[in-house]
N, C-alpha and C positions, 0 to 999 in steps of 0.2 A: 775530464774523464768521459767516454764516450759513452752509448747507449750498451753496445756489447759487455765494456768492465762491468757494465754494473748487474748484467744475467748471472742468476744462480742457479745451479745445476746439482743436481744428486743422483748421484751413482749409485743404484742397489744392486751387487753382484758379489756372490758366496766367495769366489775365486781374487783374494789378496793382490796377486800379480795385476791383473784385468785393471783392481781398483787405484792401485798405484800407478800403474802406466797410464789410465785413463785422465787421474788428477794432475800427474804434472803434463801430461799433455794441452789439455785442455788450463788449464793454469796458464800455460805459457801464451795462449792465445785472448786472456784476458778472463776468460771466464772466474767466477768463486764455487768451487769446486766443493762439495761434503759428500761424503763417502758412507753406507750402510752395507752392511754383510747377509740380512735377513730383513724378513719383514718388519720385527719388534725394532730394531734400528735404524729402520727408514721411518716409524710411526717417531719414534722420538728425536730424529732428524728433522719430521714436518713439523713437530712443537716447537722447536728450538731456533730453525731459521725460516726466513722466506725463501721458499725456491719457484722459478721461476721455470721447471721444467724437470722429469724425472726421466733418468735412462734404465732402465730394468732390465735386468735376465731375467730371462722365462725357468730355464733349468737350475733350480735353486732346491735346497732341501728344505724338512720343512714347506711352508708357505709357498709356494711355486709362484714365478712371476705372474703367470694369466690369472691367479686369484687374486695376485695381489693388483693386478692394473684394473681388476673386475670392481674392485673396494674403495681403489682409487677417482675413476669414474663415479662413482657411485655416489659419490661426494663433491667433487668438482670439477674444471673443467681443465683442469691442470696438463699441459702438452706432456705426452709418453711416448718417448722411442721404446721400443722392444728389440731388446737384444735376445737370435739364436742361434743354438750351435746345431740346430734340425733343419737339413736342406727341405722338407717335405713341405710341400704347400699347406697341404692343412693348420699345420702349426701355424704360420705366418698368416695366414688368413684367418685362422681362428684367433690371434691376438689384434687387427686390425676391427672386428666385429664385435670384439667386447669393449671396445672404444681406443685402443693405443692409437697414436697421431702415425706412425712410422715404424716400421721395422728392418735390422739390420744382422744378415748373418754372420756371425764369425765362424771362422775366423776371419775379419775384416780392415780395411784399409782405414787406419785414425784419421785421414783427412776427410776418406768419404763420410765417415761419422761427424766432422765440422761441418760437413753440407748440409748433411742432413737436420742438422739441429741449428743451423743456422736458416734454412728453410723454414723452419715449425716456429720460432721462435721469429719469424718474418712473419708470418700471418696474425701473430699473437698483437706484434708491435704497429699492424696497420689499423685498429683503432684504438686512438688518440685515448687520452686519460685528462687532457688539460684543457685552460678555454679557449687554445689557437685549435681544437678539433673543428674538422670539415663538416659541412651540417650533417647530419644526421635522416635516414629516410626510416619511415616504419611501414613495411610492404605488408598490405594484406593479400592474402591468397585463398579461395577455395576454404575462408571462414576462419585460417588461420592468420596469424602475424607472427612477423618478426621485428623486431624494434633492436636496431643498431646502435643508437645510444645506452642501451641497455643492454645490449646483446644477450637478448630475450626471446624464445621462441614461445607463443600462445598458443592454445589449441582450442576450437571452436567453442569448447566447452571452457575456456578461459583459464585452463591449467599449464602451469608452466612445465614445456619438456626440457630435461635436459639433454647438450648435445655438445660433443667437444667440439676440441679447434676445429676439425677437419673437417668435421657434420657442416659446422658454422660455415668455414670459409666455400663450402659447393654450395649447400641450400643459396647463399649471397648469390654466389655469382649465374646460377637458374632462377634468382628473382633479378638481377638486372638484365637478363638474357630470355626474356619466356617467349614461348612460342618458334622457339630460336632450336634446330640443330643443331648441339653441342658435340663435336668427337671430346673423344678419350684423350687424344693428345691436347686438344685444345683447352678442357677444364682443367689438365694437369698445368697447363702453364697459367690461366688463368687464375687457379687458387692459389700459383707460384708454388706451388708443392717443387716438383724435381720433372725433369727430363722423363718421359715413361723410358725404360727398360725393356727388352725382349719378353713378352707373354707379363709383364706387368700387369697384376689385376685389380690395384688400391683403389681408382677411380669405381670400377664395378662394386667391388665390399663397400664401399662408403656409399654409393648409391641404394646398394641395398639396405646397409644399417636408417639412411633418411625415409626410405617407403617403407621399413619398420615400424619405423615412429609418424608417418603422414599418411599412408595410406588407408582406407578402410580393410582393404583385402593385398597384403602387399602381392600374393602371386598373380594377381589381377589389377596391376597400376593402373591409376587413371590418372594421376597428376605428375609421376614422372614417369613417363613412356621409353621403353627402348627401340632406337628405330634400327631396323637392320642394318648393318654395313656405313651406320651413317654413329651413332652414338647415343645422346639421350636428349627429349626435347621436354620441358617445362611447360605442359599442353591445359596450362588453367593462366585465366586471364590476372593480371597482376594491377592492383591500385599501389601506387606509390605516394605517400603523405609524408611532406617534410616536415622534422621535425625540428627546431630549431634549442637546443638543449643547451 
């Protein structure tokens, strides 16, 4: 059985049809599929199985999806597509900023939704859980760390932040990159996220969610900088200490 059969996935979305079309879809492509209609049924979904990933509507009665991806973060580090039926940017930006890994408008293409979730669930699968893992580095930065073997961010004050997949997979690759001009396009392929899109702004909201949690003053970055016309550069000197785990 391959690494894919064995991802589990959970569908929280009020709309029956959505949930049926979604699970034999995604069924047929190898995933294990469990299905909720509400919040109360996704909490008693995450008692019952291991998922290894949640897909959410945002337009839900009751519980609305942003509070509920808000409660989710809040708690772990668990990958979250965000499903909306709101073309407005706000919305999509506002569920990318309270932590969701991805978001996707419907009415939508089910294949592009295997991309996507086979993307997020790509970053997740690139470290290792067993003893053929590749060493391990713990980057310190500007008083903070992060520890790869743990996939752990510290805070100078030696408090641990939390930060999802997505936070994780950029803060990585501006600690193997510092001092480095990174474009937009480049960290998109770099974190292996997806292809940017026309006016694409996910790389920007996840930049901004990390100088949330790093900066002193985020409207006044010092350690991740925006450089004009170029992208963003990692402008604090980085120690790297292997760790052998």
């Amino acid at each position: 059985m391959s690494e894919i059969e064995k991802k589990s996935l959970l569908v929280v979305d009020d709309d029956p049809d959505i949930r049926q079309l979604l699970s034999e879809f995604l069924t047929q492509h190898g995933y294990v599929v469990h299905m909720a209609k509400d919040g109360k049924a996704m909490a008693e979904q995450l008692v019952q199985h291991s998922v290894d990933m949640v897909i959410l509507d945002i337009m839900m009665p009751g519980e609305d999806g942003i509070s509920l991806c808000r409660r989710l973060r809040a708690e772990s580090t668990m990958p979250i597509l965000m499903l909306t039926a709101i073309t407005e940017d706000v919305e999509r930006i506002l569920a990318l900023e309270i932590g969701a890994d991805d978001y996707l408008s419907k009415p939508f293409n089910p294949r592009e939704l295997l991309a996507r979730i086979k993307a997020i669930l790509r970053r997740t699968e690139n470290v290792p859980s067993n003893n053929d893992r590749p060493k391990q580095n713990v980057f310190h930065f500007d008083g903070w760390q992060l520890d790869e073997s743990k996939r752990q961010l510290l805070s100078p004050d030696q408090v641990e932040i939390t930060i999802s997949t997505g936070e994780y997979s950029l803060l990585q690759v501006f600690l193997q990159h510092p001092q480095e001009v990174l474009s937009r396009d480049r960290l998109l392929t770099l974190t292996k996220n997806r292809t940017a899109e026309p006016y694409d702004r996910s790389i920007d909201i996840q930049v901004s969610r990390l100088r949330q949690k790093l900066e002193a003053d985020p409207k006044q970055p010092e350690m991740i900088k925006t450089v004009r016309g170029g992208g963003y550069i990692l402008a604090v000197d980085v120690r790297v200490q292997p760790r052998n785990v």
